[in-house]
Backbone bond lengths (Angstrom), bond angles and torsions (degrees), N, CA, C in turn:
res aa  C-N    CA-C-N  psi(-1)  N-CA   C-N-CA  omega(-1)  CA-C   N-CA-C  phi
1 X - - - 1.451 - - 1.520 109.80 -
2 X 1.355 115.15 145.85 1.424 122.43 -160.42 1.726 94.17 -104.65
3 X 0.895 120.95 -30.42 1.531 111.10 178.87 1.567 109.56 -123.23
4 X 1.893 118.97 142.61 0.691 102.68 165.34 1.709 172.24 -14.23
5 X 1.280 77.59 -72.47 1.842 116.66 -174.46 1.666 83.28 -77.77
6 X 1.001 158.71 -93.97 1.266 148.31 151.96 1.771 111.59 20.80
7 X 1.608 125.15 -63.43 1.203 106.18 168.46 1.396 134.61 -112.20
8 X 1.994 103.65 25.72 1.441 116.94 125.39 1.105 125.16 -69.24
9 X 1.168 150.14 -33.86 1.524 127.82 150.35 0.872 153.27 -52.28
10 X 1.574 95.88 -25.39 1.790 120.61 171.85 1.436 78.05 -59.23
11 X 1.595 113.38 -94.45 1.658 139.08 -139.39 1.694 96.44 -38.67
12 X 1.606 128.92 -36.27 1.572 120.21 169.25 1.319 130.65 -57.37
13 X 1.744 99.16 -43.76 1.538 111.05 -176.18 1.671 103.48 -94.67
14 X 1.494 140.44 35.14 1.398 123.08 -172.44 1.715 103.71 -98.31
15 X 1.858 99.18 -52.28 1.241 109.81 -172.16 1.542 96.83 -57.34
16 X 1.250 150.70 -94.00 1.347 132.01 -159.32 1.497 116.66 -36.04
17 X 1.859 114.35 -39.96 1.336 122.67 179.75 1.431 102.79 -35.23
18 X 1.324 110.11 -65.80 1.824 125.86 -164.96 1.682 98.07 -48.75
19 X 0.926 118.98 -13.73 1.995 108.45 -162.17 1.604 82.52 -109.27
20 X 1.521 140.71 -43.18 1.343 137.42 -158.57 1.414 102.85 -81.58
21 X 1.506 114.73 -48.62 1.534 105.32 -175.65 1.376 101.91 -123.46
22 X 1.577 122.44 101.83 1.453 114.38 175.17 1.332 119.23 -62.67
23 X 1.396 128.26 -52.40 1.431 142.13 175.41 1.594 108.22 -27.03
24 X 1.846 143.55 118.51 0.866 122.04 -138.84 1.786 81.80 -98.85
25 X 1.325 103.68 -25.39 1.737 108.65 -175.45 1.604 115.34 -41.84
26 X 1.384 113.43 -63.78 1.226 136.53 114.92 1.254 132.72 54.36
27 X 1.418 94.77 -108.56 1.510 112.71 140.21 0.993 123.91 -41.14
28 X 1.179 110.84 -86.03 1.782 116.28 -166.40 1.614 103.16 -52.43
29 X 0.768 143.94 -35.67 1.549 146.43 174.69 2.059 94.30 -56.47
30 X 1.499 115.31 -48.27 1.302 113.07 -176.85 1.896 114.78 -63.49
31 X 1.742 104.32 -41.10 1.358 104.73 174.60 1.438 129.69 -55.57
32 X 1.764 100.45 -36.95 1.548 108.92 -170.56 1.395 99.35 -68.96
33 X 1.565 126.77 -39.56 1.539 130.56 170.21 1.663 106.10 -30.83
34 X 1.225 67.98 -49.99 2.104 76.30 -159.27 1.318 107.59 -68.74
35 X 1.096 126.34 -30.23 1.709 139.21 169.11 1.288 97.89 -66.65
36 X 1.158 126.65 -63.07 1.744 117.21 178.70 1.589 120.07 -44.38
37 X 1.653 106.50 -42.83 1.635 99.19 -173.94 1.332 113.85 -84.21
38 X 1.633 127.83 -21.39 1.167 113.94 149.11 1.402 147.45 -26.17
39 X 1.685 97.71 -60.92 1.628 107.40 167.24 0.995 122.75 -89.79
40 X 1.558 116.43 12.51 1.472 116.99 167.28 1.773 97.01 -80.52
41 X 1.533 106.69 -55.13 1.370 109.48 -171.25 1.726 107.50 -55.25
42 X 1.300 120.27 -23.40 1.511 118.58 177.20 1.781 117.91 -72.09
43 X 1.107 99.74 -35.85 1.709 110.16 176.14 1.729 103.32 -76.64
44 X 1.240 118.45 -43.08 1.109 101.33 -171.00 1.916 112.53 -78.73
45 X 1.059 113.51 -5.17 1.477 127.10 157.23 1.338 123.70 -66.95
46 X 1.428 141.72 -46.14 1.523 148.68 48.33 1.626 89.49 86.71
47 X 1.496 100.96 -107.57 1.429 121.74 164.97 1.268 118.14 -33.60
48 X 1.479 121.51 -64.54 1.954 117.61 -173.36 1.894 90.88 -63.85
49 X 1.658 125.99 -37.43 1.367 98.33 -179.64 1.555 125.55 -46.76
50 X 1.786 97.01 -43.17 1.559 100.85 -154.80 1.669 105.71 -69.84
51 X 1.763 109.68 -22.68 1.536 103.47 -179.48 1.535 104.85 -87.28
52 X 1.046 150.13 34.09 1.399 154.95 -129.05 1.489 89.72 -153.69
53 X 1.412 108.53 -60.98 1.508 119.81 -175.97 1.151 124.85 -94.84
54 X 1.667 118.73 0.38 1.944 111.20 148.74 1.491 103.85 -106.35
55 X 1.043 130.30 18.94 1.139 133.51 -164.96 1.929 99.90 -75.80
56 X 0.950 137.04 134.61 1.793 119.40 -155.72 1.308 111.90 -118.16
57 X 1.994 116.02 7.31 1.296 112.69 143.04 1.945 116.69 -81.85
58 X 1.759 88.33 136.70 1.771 88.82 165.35 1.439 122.71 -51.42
59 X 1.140 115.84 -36.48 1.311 122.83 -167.67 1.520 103.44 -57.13
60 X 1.050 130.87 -16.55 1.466 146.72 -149.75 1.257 112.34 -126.66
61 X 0.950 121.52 -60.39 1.631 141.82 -176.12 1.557 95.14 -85.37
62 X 0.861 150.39 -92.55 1.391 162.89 129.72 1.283 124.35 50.90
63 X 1.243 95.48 -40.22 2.166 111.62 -158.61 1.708 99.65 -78.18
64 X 1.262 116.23 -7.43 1.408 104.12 -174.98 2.128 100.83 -100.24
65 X 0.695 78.16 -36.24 1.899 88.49 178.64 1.500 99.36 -68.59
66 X 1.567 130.00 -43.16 1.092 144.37 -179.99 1.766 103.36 -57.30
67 X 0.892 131.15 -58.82 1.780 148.93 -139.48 1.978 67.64 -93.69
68 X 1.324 131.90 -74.65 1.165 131.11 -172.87 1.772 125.53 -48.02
69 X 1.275 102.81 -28.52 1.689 100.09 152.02 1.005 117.08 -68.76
70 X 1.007 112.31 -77.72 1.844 131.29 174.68 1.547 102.18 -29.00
71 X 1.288 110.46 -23.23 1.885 89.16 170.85 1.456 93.73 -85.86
72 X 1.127 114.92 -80.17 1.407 127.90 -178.41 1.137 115.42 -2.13
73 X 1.687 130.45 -60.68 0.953 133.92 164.63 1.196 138.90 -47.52
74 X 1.782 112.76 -52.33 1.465 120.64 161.64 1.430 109.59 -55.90
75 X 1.343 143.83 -63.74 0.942 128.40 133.88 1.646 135.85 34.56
76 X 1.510 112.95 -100.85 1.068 117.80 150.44 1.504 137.79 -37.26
77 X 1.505 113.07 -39.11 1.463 112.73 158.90 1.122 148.45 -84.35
78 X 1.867 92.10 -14.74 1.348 104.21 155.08 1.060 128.46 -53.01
79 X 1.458 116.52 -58.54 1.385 126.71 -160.12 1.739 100.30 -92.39
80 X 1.229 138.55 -25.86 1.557 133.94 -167.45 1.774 90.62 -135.80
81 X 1.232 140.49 -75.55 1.494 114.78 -168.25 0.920 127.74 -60.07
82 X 1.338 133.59 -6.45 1.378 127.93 -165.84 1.883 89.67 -90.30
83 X 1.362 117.97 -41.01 1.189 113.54 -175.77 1.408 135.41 -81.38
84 X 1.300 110.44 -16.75 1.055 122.08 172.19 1.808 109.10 -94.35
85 X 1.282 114.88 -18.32 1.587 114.57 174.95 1.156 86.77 -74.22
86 X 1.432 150.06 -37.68 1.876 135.89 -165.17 1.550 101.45 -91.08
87 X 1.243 114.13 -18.56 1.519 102.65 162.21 1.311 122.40 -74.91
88 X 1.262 127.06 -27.36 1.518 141.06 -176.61 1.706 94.35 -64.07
89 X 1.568 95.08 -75.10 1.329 111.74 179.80 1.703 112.25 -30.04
90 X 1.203 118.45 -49.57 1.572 124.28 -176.73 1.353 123.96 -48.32
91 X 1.930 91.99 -44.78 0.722 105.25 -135.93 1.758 102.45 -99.28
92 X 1.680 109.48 -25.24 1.398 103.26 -178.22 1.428 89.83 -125.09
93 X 1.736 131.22 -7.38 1.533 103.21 -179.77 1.298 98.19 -131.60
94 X 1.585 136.23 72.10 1.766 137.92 173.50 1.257 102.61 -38.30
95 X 1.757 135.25 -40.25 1.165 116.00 -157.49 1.532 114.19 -62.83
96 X 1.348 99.85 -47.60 2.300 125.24 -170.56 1.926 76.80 -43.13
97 X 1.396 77.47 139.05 2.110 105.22 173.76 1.730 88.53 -78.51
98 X 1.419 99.43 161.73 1.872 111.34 -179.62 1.495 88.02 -71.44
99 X 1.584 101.33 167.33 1.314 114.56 158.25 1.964 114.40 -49.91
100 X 1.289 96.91 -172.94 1.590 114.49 162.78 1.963 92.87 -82.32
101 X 1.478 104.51 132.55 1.541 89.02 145.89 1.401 134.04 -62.50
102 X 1.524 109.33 165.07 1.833 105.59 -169.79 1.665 88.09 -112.33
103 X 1.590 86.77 155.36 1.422 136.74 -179.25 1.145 126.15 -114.13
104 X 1.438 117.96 151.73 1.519 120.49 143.61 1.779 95.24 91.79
105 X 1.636 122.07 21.35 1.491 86.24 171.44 1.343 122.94 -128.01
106 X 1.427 94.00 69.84 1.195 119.09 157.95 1.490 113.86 -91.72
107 X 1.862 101.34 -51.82 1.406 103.11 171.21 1.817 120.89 -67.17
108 X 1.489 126.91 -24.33 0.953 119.46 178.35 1.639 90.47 -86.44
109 X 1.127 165.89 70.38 1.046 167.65 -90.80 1.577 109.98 133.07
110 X 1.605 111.38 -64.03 1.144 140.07 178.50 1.647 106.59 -60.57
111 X 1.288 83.58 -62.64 2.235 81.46 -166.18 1.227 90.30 -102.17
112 X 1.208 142.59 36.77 1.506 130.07 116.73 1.376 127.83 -71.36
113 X 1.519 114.15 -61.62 1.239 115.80 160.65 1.448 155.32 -51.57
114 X 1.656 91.34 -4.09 1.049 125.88 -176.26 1.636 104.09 -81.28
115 X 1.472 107.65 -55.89 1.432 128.88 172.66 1.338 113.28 -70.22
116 X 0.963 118.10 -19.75 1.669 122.53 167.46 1.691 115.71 -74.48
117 X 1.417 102.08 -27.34 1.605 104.07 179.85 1.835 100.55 -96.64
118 X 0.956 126.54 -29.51 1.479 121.71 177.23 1.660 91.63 -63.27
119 X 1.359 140.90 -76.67 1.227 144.28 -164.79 1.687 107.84 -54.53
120 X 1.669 123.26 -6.84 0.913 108.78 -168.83 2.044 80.77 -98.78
121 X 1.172 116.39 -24.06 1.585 112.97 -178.78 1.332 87.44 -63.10
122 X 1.053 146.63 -33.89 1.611 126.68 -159.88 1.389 102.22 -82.96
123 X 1.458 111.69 -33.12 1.685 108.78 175.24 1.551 116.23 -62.98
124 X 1.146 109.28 -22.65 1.567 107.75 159.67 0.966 127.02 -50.51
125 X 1.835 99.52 -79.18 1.808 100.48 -174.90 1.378 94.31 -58.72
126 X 1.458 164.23 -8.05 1.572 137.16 -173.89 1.658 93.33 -89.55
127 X 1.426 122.16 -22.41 1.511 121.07 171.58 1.382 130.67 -66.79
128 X 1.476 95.62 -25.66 1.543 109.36 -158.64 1.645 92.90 -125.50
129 X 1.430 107.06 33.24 1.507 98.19 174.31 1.603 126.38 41.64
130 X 1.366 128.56 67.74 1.314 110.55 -165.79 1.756 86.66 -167.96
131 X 1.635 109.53 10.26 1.453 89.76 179.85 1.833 128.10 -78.32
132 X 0.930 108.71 -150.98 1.703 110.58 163.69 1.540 128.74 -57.93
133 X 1.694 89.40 -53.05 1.822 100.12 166.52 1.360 116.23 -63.92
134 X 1.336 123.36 -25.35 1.432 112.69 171.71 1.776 124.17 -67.17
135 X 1.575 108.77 -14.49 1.309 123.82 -150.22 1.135 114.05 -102.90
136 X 2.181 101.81 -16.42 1.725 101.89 161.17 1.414 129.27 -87.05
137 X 1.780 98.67 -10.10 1.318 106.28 175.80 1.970 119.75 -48.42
């Protein structure tokens, strides 16, 4: 199997596979199915991206650049505003109560890095000549 997640699904569905379809022909004729509708379901995701992204409302087009500030930002305050606003705070107003402590960045952790590896695919194709700007030439 050429992609992962492809033979995590196999390796979940085999042991019952082996008891449902003994015939090994069979089978394997059933796995490659199942390998096919996978990357069918991946291309056609593929597709809703690419109309997603000429689509010429922001609201639409938008949400991925959007979700990518919005990390960035939390981000940034995680790690430097939050600390330097309690130094301010300390430092010229003792009375103001601390913030709430912060949370959750594990999950902003997650769909940052997540967006950090899609943008690092784009640093490819702009490496390997193959991006968008190459495609109006």
């Amino acid at each position: 199997m050429g992609l992962p997640l492809i033979s995590t699904i196999l390796d979940v569905v085999k042991a019952p596979l082996e008891r449902l379809i003994p015939d090994k022909n069979e089978r394997r004729r059933f796995e490659h199915d199942l390998e096919l509708e996978v990357l069918r379901a991946g291309l056609a995701q593929m597709e809703i991206n690419k109309a997603e992204a000429r689509h010429t409302s922001i609201f639409v087009a938008g949400w991925r650049p959007f979700v990518g500030w919005v990390c960035g930002m939390a981000l940034g305050w995680h790690f430097m505003g939050h600390d330097v606003f309690n130094w301010l705070r300390l430092a010229f107003f003792p009375h103001i109560p601390a913030p709430p402590q912060l949370a959750g960045t594990e999950t902003l952790m997650t769909v940052l890095l997540s967006m950090l590896g899609l943008g690092g695919l784009r640093t490819v194709e702009k490496l390997k000549g193959v991006s968008r700007e190459k495609w109006r030439e």
